[in-house]
N, C-alpha and C positions, 0 to 999 in steps of 0.2 A: 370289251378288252381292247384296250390300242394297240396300234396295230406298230413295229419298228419300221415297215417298210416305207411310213408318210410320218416325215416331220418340218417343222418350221423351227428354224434356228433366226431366232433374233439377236441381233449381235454379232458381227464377222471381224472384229480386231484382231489382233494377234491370237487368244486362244480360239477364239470362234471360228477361224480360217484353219485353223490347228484340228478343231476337230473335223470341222469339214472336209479337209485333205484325206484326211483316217478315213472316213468315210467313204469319201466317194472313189480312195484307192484300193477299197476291202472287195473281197468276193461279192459280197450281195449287195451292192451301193444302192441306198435306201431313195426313196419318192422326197427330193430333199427342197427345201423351199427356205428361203432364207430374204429377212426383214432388215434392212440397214440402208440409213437413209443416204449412205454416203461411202457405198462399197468401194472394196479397193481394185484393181485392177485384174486381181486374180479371180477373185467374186464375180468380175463384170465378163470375164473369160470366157467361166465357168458356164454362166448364165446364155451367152453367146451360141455354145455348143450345144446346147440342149442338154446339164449335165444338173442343170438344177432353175428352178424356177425363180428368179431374184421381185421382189417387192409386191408381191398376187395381192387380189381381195381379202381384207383380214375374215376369214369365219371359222367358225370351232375347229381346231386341228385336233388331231388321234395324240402327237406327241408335242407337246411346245419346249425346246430348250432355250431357256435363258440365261445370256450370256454376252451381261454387256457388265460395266461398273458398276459396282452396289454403290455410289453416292450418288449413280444418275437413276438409279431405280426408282424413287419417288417419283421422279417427274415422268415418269412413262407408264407407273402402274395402269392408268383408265387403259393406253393404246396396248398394252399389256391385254389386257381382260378380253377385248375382243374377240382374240385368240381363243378364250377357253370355255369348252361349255361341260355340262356336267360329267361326259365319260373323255374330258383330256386327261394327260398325263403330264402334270408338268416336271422339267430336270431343272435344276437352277444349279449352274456354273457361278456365282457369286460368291465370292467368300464375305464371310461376316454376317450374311442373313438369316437367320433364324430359321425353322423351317414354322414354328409358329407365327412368325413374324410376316412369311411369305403365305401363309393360311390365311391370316387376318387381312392382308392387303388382297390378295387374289381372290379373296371367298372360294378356296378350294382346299377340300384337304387332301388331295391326291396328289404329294409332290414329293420328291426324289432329289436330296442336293447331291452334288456328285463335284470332285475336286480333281481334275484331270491332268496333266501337266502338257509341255507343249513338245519335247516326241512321241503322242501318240499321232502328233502329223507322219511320220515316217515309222508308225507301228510297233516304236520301240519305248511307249510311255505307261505312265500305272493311273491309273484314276481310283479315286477314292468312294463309296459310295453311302450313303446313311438318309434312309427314307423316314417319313413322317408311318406315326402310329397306325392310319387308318391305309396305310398302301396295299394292295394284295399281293401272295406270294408271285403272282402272273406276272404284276407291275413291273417286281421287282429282277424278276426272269429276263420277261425286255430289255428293258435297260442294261443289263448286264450283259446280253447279245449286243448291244447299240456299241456298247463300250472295249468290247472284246475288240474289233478290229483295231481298235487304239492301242492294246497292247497287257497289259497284266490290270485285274481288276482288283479291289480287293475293299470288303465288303459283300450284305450289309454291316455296319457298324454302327454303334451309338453317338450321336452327333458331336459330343463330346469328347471322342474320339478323333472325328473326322477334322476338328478344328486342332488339334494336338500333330495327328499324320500331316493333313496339309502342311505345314510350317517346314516337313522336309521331302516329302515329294510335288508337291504345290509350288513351291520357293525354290526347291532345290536344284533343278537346272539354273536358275542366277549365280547356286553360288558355283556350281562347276565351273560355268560360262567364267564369273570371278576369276577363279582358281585360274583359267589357262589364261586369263588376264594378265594376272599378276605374275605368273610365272615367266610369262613373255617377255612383260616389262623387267623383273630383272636380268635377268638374261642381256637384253638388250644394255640395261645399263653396266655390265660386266664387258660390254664390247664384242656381243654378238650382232650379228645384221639382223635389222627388224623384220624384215621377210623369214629368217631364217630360225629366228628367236619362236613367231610365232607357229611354223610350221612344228617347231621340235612340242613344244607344249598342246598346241593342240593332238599331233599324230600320240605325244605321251599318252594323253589323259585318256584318249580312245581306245589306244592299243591295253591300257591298264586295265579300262573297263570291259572290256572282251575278255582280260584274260580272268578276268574276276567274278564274271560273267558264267564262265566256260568252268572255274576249277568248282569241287568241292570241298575247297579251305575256305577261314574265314576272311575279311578283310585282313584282321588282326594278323592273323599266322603268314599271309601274303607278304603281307609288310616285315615281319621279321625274316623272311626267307631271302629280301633282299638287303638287307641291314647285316653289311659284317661289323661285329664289336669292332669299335675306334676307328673303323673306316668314314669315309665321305660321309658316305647317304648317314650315316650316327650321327656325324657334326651337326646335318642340315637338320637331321629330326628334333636333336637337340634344343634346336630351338625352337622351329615348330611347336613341341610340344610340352616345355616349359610350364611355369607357374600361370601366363599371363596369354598363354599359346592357343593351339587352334583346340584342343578339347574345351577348355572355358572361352573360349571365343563363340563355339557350335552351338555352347547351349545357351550365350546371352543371346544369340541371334533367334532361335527356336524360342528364347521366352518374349524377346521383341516381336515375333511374328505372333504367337499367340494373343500377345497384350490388343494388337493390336486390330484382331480379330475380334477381341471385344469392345473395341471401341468402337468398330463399324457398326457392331449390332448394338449399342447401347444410343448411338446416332438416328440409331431407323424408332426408338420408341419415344 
């Protein structure tokens, strides 16, 4: 059985530092060791304090997560391998790979993809999870303790699934991030101060989701509870939500993300 308290994370980009944050700020911060040939500051930190072990002897780890770019995954499979010997567990953070895909290249079938998003740095994200056929229910126990300090789990699920979910919990802080973009930016172009533009949009979109957070109504009825007929916020929906607006917008974007989940994995064969 692997064990969650020893793992190696290969890969510390942006999600890989994301998970690692979750981690090592949770109650039980795991035996963590992490591969990247080119850490970022925080990593080197990290490393500094005795908070994790940065770039050790590769030999068989209990848990291996990987969690770098699926177009650079071919070229790392071999330095990949050494990591894993017959009772590893591997996680793959990649979107787009297969979990047969990542079988045939790793000569492992004990693998576990998982699609995390990036506030489970600060405890408040969801990860996805859809393990290969031969995983045990133990496997799959672990990792969903690993992933709990990140924040809501959910899964297992059917891979098929998981490439559908990612596209709006996976993707979907860009589009928030977006969202308090643009609303800034107009704003701004209305003749608000751009310090001031962005403070109202961002403090919006948080205070929203707290309070969205916190009720139990739906989006849907939230939203009309601030909507007077023929008032402002009507105008503004108005267009929002239009023929050409943000519901047909949501889902060419969610079929772009999917499309393009299968073009990564149609790349790897």
């Amino acid at each position: 059985m692997s064990s969650a308290k020893s793992i190696v994370l290969i890969g510390a980009g942006r999600m890989g530092s994301a998970l690692a944050t979750g981690w090592l700020s949770g109650k039980a911060s795991p035996d963590l060791s992490i591969v990247d040939p080119a850490p970022s500051e925080q990593v080197q930190n990290w490393a500094d304090a005795g908070k994790l072990v940065l770039n050790p002897d590769p030999s068989p780890a209990g848990i291996v997560v990987l969690c770098v770019k699926p177009q650079i995954f071919p070229r790392i499979v071999e330095s990949v391998k050494v990591w894993i010997g017959p009772k590893t567990l591997v996680v793959s953070v990649m979107g787009g790979i297969r979990l047969g895909q990542l079988t045939d290249r790793l000569e492992t079938p004990r693998i576990i993809r998982v699609m995390p998003n990036t506030p489970g740095a600060i405890g408040k994200g969801v990860a996805l999870m859809a393990p290969a056929p031969s995983v045990t229910k133990t496997d799959i126990e672990v990792v969903q303790r690993l992933l709990k300090s990140l924040g809501r789990v959910e899964g297992p699920m059917d891979e098929k699934m998981l490439t559908v979910a990612t596209g709006i919990s996976g993707c979907g802080p860009a589009y928030v991030f977006l969202l308090a973009e643009v609303m800034a930016e107009a704003a701004e172009a209305e003749g608000v101060p751009r310090d001031m533009a962005m403070r109202l949009a961002v403090e919006t979109l948080t205070g929203s989701a707290a309070l969205m957070a916190a009720s139990d109504e739906t989006p849907g009825a939230l939203r009309k509870a601030v909507t007077s007929p023929g008032g402002i916020t009507q105008a503004a929906l108005d267009i929002l939500m239009d023929d050409g607006g943000m519901p047909l917008l949501m889902r060419k974007a969610l079929r772009a993300a999917i499309t393009r989940d299968r073009e990564l994995s149609r790349d790897m064969d």
